[in-house]
N, C-alpha and C positions, 0 to 999 in steps of 0.2 A: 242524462244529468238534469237536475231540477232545474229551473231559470230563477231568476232570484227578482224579487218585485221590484219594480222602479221605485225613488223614492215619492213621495206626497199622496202615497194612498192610505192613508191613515182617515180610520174614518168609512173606509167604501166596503158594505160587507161583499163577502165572495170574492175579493179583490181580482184572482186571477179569473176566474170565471169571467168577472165584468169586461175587462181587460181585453178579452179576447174580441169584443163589442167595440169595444171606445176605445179611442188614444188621450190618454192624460198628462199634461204637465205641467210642473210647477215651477216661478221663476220668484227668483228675491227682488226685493224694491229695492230703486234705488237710497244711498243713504237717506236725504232727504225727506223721504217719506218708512223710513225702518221704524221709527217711534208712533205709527200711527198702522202701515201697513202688515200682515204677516205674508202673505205672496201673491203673486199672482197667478192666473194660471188659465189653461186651454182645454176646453174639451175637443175631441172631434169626432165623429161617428160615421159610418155609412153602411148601410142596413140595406142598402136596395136589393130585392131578392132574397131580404133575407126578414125573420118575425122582427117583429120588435120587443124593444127589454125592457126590462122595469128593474130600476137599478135600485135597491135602499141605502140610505148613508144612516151612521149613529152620527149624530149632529155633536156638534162642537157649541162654545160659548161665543159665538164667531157671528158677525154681520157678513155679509158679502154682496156685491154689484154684482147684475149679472146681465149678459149681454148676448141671447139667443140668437142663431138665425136658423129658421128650417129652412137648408139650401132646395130641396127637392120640389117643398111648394109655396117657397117666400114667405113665407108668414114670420116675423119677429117677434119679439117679447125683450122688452128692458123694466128691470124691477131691481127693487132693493131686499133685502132677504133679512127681514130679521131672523134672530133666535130660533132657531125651531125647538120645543122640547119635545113633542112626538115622534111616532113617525115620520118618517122621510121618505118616501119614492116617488121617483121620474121616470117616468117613459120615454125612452129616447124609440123614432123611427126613421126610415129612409135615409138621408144623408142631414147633415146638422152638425152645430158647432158653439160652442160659448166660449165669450171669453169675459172673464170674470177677476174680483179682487177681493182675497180676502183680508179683512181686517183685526188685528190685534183683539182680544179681546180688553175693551175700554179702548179703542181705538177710532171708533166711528163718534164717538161723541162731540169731539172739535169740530167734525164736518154739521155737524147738528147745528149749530149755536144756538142763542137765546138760553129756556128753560127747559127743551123738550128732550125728554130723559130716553136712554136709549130705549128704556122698556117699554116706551113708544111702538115702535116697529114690534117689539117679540111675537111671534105666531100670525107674522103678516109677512104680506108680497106687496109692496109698496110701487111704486110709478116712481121711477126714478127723478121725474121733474116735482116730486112732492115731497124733496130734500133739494132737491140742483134748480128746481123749475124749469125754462125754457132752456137755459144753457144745457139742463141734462137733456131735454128731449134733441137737440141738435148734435151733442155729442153722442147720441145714441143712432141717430140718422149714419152721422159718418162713419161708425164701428161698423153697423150694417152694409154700407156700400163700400169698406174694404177691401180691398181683391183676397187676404187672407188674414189670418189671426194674427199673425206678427205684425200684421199695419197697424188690426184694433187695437190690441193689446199696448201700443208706443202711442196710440191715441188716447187709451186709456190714461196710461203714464203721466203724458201732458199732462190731459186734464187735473186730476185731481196735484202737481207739481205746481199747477200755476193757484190751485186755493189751500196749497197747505198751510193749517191754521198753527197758530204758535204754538211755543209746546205747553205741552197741560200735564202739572205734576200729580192731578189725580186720577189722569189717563193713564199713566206711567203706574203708578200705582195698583191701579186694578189691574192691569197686566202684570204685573210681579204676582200680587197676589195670587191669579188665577195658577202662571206658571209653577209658585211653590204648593199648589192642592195637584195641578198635572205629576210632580215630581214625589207626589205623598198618594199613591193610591190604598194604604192602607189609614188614611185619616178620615173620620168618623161624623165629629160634630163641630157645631160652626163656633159653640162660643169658645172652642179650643182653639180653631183658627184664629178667631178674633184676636184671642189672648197673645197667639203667637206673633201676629204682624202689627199689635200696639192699638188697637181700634177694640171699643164697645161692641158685642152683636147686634148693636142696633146701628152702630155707626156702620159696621160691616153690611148689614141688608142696603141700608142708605148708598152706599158706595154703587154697591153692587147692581142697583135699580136704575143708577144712573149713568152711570157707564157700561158696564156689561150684557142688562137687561132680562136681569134675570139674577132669583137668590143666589145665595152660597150651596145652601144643601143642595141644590140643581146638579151646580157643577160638580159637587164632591161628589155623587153618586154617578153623573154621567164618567169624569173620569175613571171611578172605579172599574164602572161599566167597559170602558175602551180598554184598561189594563188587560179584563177578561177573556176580550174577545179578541185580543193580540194574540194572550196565551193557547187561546185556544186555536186559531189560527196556523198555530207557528209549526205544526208535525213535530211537536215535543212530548212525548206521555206525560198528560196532567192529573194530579190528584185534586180533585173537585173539593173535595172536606178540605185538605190542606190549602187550594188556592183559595177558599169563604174564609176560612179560616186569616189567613194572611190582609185578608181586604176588609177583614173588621167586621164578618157576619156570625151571627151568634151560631148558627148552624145553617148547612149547605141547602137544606129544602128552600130557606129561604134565597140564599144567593140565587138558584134556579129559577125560583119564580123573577127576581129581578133581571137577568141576564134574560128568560125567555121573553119579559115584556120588554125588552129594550130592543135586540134583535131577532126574535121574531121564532124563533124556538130554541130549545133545553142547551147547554153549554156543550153537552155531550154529543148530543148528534150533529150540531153545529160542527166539532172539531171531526166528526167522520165526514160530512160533508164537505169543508175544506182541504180532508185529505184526497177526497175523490177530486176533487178537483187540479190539484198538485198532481195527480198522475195524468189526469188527461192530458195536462198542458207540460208535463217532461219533456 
């Protein structure tokens, strides 16, 4: 009998392939921080004996904390993760663990303050003390000498519980917004978005640059993109013309070429390769 994916891998290509590597999970924030947070969550790995992976993710509109330790040969890493629009892969090896937070999209902005727009950070790896300063470098000290992730992870909590910033009704905003293009992956163009949430497309890029960090047409093509690679994922027989067709591409050559520069080849072989993998792992 197949096993069925946990939830919060949305996002991880190969999912069960990976899977078989790493322990993943995701937890909700508490309410407090739910208008600012979307989860938190745990990596953990241990590879000793065994190669190391190179895992890709299709990237989200999403910030995240993150909080490394390579158990095996102590080395850490705390950084702040903007936007990624490229490529995504990690190398995980030997034994290792993150524990990390991701954020709403328009979510990370309140922790920002001042004028500096998220799209600051996009296509960076940030020093966590170069948003938090010393405090982040201290709270990053303590995560690392945790005994385990559930200690980081309620360190983590605090932390960011004790500076949550009041609420911000254009953080809330660009997270609606984002939500209704996640919920539309056959929508197209932005100044039809515009049109639909009450904003200029120029007021919309605006928004979008400073909360999110990153445009609209980003996001509408990356979520088309995720829709795709679900489909394709899922051991469903897909008609390729009919799903381009459904997501608003004038014809499928083109879909192809964007699905393979997103995750890394053709839709179709992708969906045979995730079927090899559902049997290995039956």
């Amino acid at each position: 009998m197949e096993r069925a994916l946990p939830g919060g891998t949305r996002g991880i290509l190969h999912a069960r392939a990976g899977l078989e590597r790493f322990h993943a999970e995701r937890t909700a924030p508490p309410p407090p921080l739910a208008p600012f947070v979307g989860f938190f969550w745990v990596l953990h790995w241990d590879l000793r004996g065994r190669a190391p992976h190179r895992q890709r993710l299709l990237t989200l509109p999403s910030v995240h904390m993150t909080f490394t330790s390579y158990l095996t040969g102590g080395a850490t890493r705390a950084r702040i993760v903007g936007v990624v629009r490229d490529e995504f892969v990690e190398e995980i090896a030997d034994e290792g663990r993150v524990v990390s937070v991701g954020f709403r999209p328009g979510g990370f902005r309140p922790f920002l303050g001042g004028d500096v727009p998220v799209a600051a950070l996009t296509g960076r790896f940030a020093g966590v003390d170069e948003v938090f300063g010393a405090d982040g470098l201290a709270l990053a000290a303590e995560i690392f000498a945790a005994p385990g992730a559930e200690e980081g992870l309620g360190l983590l909590r605090e932390f960011l519980l004790a500076r949550r910033p009041a609420p911000d009704p254009s953080a809330e905003r660009a997270a609606s917004i984002v939500e209704r293009i996640s919920a539309r992956p056959g929508l197209l163009r932005v100044d039809e978005l515009a049109e639909d949430v009450g904003l200029s497309p120029r007021g919309l890029q605006r928004l979008f640059h400073e909360y999110v960090g990153i445009g609209p047409k980003w996001v509408i093509r990356r979520f088309r993109m995720q829709e795709a690679h679900e489909r394709a994922a899922s051991g469903s027989e897909v008609d390729w013309a009919e799903l381009a067709a459904e997501l608003g591409y004038a014809d499928q050559a083109h879909f192809t070429r964007d699905f393979t520069a997103a995750v890394g080849t053709s839709p179709a072989r992708y969906a045979r390769e995730a079927g090899a993998d559902r049997e290995a792992g039956a």
